[in-house]
C-alpha positions in Angstrom: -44.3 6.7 -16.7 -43.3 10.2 -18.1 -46.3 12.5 -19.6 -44.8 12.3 -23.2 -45.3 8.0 -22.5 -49.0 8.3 -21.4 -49.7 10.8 -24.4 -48.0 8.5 -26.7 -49.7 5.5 -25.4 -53.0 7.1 -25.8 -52.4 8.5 -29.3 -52.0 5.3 -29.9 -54.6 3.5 -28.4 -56.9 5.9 -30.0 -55.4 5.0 -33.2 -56.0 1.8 -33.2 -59.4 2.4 -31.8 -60.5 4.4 -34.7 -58.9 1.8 -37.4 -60.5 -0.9 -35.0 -63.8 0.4 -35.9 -63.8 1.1 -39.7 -62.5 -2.2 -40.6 -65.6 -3.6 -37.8 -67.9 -1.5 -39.8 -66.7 -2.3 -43.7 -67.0 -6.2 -41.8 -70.7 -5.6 -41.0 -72.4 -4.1 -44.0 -71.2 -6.9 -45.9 -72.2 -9.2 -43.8 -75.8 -8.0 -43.0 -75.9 -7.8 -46.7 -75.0 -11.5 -47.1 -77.0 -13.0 -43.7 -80.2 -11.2 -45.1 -79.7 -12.2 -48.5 -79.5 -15.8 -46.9 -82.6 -15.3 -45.2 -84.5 -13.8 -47.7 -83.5 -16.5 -50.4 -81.3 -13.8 -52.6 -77.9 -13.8 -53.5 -76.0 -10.8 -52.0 -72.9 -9.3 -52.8 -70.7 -11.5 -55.0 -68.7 -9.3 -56.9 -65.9 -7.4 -55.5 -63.3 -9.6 -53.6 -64.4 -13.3 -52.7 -67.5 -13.6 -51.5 -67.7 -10.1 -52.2 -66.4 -9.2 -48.8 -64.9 -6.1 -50.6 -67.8 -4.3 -52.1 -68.5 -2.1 -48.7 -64.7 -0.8 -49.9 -65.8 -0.2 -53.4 -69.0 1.6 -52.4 -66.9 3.6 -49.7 -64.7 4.5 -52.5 -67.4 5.5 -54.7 -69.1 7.9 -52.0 -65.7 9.6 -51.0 -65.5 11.0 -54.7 -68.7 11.4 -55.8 -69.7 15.2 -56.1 -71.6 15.9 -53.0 -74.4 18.6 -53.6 -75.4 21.5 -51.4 -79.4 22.5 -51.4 -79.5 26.2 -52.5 -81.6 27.4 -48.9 -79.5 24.9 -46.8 -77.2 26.5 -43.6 -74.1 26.0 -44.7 -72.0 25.3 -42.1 -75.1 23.7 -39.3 -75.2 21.2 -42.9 -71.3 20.6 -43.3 -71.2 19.9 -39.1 -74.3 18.1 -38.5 -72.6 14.4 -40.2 -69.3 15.0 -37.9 -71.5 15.5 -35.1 -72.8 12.2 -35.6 -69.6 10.4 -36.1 -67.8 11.6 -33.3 -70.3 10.3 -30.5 -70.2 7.2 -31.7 -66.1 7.5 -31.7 -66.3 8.2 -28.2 -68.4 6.1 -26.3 -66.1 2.9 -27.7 -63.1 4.6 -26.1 -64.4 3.6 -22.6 -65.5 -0.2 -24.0 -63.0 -2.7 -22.5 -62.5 -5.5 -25.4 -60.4 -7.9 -23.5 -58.5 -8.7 -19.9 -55.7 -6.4 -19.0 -52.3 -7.8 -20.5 -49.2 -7.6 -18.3 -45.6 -7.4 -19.8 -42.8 -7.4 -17.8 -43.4 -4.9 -14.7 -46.4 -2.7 -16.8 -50.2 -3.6 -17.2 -51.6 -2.6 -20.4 -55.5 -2.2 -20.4 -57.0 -3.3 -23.8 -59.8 -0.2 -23.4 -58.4 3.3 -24.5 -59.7 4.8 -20.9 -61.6 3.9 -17.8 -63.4 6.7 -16.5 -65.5 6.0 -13.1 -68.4 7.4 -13.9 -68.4 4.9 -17.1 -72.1 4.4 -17.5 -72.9 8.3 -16.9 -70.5 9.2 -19.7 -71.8 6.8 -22.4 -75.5 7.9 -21.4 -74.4 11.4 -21.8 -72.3 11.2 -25.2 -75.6 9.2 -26.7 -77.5 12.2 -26.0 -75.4 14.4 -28.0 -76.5 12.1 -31.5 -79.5 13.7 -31.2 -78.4 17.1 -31.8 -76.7 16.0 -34.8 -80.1 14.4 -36.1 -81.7 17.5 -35.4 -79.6 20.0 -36.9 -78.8 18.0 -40.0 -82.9 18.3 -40.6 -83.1 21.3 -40.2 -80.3 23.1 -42.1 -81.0 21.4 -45.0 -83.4 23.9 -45.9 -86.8 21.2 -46.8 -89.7 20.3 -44.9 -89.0 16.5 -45.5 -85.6 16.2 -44.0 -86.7 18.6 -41.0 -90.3 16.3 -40.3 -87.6 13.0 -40.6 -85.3 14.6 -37.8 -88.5 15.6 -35.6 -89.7 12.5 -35.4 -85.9 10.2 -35.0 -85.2 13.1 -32.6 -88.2 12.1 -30.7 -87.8 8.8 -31.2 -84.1 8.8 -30.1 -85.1 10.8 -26.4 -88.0 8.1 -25.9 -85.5 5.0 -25.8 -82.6 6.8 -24.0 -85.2 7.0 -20.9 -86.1 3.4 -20.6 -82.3 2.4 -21.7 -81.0 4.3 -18.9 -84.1 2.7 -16.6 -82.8 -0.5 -17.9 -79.1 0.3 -15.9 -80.2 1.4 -12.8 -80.4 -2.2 -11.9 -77.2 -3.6 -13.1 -75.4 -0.6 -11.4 -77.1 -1.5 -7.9 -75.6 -5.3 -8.5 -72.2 -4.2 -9.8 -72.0 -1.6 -7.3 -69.7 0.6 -9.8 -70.6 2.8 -13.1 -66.9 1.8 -14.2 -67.1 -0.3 -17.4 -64.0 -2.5 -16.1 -65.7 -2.8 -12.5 -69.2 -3.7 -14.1 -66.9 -7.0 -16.6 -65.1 -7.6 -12.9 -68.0 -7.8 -11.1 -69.5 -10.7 -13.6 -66.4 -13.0 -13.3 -67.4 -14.5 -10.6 -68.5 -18.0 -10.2 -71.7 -18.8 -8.0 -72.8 -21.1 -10.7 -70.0 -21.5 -12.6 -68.9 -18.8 -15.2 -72.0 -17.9 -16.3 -74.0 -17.4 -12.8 -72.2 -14.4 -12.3 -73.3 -12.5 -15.3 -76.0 -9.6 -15.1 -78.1 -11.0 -17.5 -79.5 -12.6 -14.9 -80.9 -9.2 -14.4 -83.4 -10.8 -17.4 -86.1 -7.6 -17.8 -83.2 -5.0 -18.1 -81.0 -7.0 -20.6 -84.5 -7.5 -22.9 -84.9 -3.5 -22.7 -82.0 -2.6 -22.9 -81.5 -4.6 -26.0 -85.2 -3.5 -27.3 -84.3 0.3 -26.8 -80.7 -0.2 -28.4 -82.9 -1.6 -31.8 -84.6 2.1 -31.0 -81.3 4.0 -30.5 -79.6 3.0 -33.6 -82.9 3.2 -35.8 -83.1 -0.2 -36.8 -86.1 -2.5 -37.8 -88.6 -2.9 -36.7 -88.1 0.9 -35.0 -86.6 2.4 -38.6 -89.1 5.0 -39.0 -86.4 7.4 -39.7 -86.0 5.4 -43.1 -89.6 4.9 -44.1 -89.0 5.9 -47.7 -92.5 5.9 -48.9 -93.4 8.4 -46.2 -90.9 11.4 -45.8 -88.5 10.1 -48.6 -85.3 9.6 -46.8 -85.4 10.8 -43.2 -83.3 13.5 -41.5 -80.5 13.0 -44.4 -82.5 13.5 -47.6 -80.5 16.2 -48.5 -76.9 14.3 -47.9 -75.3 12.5 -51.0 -71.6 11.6 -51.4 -69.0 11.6 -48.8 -71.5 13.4 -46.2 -74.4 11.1 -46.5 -71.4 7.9 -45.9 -70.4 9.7 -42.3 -74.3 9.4 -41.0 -73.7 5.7 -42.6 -70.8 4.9 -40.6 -72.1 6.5 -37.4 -75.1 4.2 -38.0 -73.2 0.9 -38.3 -70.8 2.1 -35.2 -73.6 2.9 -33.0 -74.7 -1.1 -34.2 -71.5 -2.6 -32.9 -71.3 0.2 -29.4 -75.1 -1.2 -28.1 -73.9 -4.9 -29.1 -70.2 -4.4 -26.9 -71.8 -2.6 -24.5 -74.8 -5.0 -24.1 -71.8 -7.8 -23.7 -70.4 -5.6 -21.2 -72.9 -5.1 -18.7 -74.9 -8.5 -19.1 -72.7 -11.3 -20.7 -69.9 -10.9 -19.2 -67.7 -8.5 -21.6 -64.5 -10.6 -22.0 -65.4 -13.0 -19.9 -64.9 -16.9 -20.4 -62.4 -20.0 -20.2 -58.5 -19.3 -20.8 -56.1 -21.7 -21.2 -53.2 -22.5 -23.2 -50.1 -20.7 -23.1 -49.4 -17.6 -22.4 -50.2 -15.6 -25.9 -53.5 -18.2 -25.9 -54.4 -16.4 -22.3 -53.9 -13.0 -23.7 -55.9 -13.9 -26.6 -58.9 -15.6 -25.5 -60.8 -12.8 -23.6 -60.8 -11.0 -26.7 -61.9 -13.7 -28.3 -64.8 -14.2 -26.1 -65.7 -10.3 -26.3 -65.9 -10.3 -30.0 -68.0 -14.0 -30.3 -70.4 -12.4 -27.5 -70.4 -9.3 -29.4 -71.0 -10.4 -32.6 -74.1 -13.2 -31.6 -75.5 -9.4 -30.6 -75.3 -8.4 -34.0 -76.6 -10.9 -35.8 -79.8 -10.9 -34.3 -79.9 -7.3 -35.7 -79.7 -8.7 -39.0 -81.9 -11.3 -38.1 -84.3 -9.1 -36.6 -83.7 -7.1 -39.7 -85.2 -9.9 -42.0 -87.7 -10.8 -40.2 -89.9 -7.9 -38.9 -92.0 -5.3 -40.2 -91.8 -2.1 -39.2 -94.0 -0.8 -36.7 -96.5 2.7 -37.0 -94.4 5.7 -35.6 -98.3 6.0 -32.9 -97.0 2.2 -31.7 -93.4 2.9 -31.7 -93.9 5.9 -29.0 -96.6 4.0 -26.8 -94.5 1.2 -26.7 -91.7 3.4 -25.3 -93.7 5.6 -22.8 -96.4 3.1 -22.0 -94.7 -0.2 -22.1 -90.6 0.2 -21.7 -90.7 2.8 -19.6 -93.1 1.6 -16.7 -91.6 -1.9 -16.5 -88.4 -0.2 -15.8 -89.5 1.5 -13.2 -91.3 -1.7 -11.9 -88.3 -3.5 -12.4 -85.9 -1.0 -10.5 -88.4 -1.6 -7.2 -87.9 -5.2 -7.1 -84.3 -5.1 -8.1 -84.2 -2.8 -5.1 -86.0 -4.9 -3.0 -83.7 -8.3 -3.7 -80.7 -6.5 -3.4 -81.2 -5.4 -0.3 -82.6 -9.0 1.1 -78.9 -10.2 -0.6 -77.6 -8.2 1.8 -79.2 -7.9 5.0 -81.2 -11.2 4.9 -85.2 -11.1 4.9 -86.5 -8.8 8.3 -88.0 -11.8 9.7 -85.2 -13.9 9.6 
C-alpha cells in the first residue's frame, strides 16, 4: 500500500472508533439507568424514544447548550483543558483494543483494531496514568477547596489501583508470552480443554483484581468516593456544569466500557468463540462474541452498582495497599513458579 492508503485507512478507522464509542456510551447510561431501576423496584427512563432509549440524547443535548459558568478565582485555561485531558485517554487506549478476528478480502487483511503496538499492555498502563493528571488539575484550577480535596483523594485513589492492576498483568504476560493485545486474544484460542481451557482467566486471582481495581480506576461503587456528595459536594468537578462537566461524564462511561474490553481481552478470550455459517456469519461472529463477553462485564457494574454500599475512603486505601497489592505480588511468585514447571518439567522428574 501507498502512504496516502494507510493514512486514509487510519483516519478512518479512527473515525469509526470514536463514533463506535459515543453511540457505546449514549447505549450504557440508559441502560444502567434501566437495569438499576429494575433492581431497585423503580421505573427508569420512559420518556424520550421507546423505552426511553433516547433520553441520554436529550440530556446530551441539553448539556451541550446550557450556559457553562466559570468560577471567578478558577485558572482559566488548566480549567478549560483539564475535561479534554480526560477524554482523550480514554480515546486512546480503545485504539489498541482488538473487537473482532482479522477479516480478509481478496489479497488484503483488515484488522478490526485501529493499531497494534507491541508493547500493547505498556501503552494502555501508561495512557491510564495520564487520567490522573486531568483529575488533578481540574481540582485544582477551579479555584475552591472542595473540588481540590475531591481530586486529592481520586488522585490518590486512582495511583493505589493502577499498582495492583498492573500486578494483576504480570501474570497473564508470562503465560501469553507477548504485551501485544492481538498476541495476548491469539494466545487464548487455543483448545486444551476445548475453547474455553485456553483462556487466561484461568489465571483466577489476577482476573478477580484486575476486575476489583478496574471498579477502583473508573470510580465506581462501592470505590465512588470521588462522588460522595454529602461529604465534599461533588468531587474533583464541582465547579464543571454544561458541556464541560458532560466530557468528564463521557470519559467516565468510556473508561467503563475500556476495563470491561480489555478485561475480555486478556482473560475471556477477546473475540474468541464458535464461527460457523457462511462467510459474512464468520466475519461476524467474533465480534459478536467480543461485544456479549464485553457487555456481561458491564452489567455486573451496574449490578454491583445496585447492590453495594460504598466503602470509607480509610478501607478503600488498605484494601489496595494491604490487601490487592500483596496478593499480587504473592500471586506473580507462584505464577512464576508453574510456569516455569510448564516448561521445564518439575527438577525431580
Amino acid at each position: 500500500m501507498s502512504g496516502w492508503e494507510i493514512l486514509i485507512e487510519a483516519a478512518v478507522k479512527v473515525v469509526l472508533a470514536f463514533v463506535f464509542l459515543l453511540v457505546i456510551v449514549l447505549l450504557l447510561v440508559w441502560a444502567e439507568r434501566r437495569v438499576v431501576a429494575v433492581m431497585q423496584n423503580r421505573i427508569g427512563p420512559n420518556r424520550a424514544g421507546p423505552f426511553g432509549i433516547l433520553q441520554t440524547l436529550a440530556d446530551g443535548m441539553k448539556l451541550f447548550f446550557k450556559e457553562s459558568l466559570t468560577p471567578r478565582r478558577a485558572e482559566f485555561g488548566i480549567y478549560i483543558a483539564a475535561p479534554v485531558a480526560a477524554l482523550i485517554p480514554a480515546l486512546l487506549i480503545f485504539l489498541v483494543i482488538p473487537i473482532g478476528a482479522p477479516i480478509v478480502i481478496g489479497d488484503r487483511e483488515y484488522t478490526l483494531q485501529v493499531t497494534d503496538l507491541n508493547v500493547g499492555i505498556l501503552y494502555v498502563l501508561a495512557i491510564s496514568s495520564l487520567a490522573v493528571y486531568a483529575i488533578t488539575l481540574a481540582g485544582w484550577s477551579s479555584g475552591s477547596k472542595y473540588p481540590l480535596l475531591g481530586s486529592v483523594r481520586a488522585s490518590a485513589q486512582m495511583i493505589s489501583y493502577e499498582a495492583a492492576l498492573g500486578l494483576a498483568l504480570v501474570p497473564v504476560i508470562m503465560f501469553a508470552g507477548t504485551t501485544s493485545m492481538a498476541g495476548i486474544v491469539a494466545a487464548q484460542q487455543g483448545e486444551i480443554l476445548g475453547f474455553l481451557g485456553a483462556w487466561h482467566v484461568i489465571l483466577f486471582p489476577s482476573f478477580v483484581i484486575f476486575l476489583i481495581a478496574g471498579f477502583a480506576e473508573t470510580n465506581r461503587a462501592p470505590f465512588d468516593l470521588v462522588e460522595a456528595e454529602q461529604e465534599i459536594v461533588g468531587g474533583y468537578h464541582t465547579e464543571y456544569s454544561g458541556f464541560r462537566f458532560a466530557l468528564f461524564f463521557l470519559a467516565e462511561y468510556i473508561n467503563i466500557f475500556n476495563i470491561a474490553a480489555l478485561t475480555v481481552v486478556l482473560f475471556l478470550g477477546g473475540w474468541g468463540g464458535p464461527v460457523f455459517g457462511p462467510q459474512i456469519l464468520v466475519w461476524f461472529l467474533p465480534v459478536f462474541w467480543f461485544l456479549l463477553k464485553t457487555f456481561a462485564i458491564i452489567f455486573l457494574f451496574f449490578w454491583v452498582r445496585a447492590t453495594l454500599p460504598r466503602m470509607r475512603y480509610d478501607q478503600l486505601m488498605a484494601f489496595g495497599w494491604k490487601r490487592l497489592i500483596p496478593i499480587s505480588l504473592a500471586w506473580i511468585m507462584l505464577s512464576m513458579v508453574a510456569l516455569g514447571i510448564r516448561r521445564f518439567g518439575l527438577p525431580w522428574s
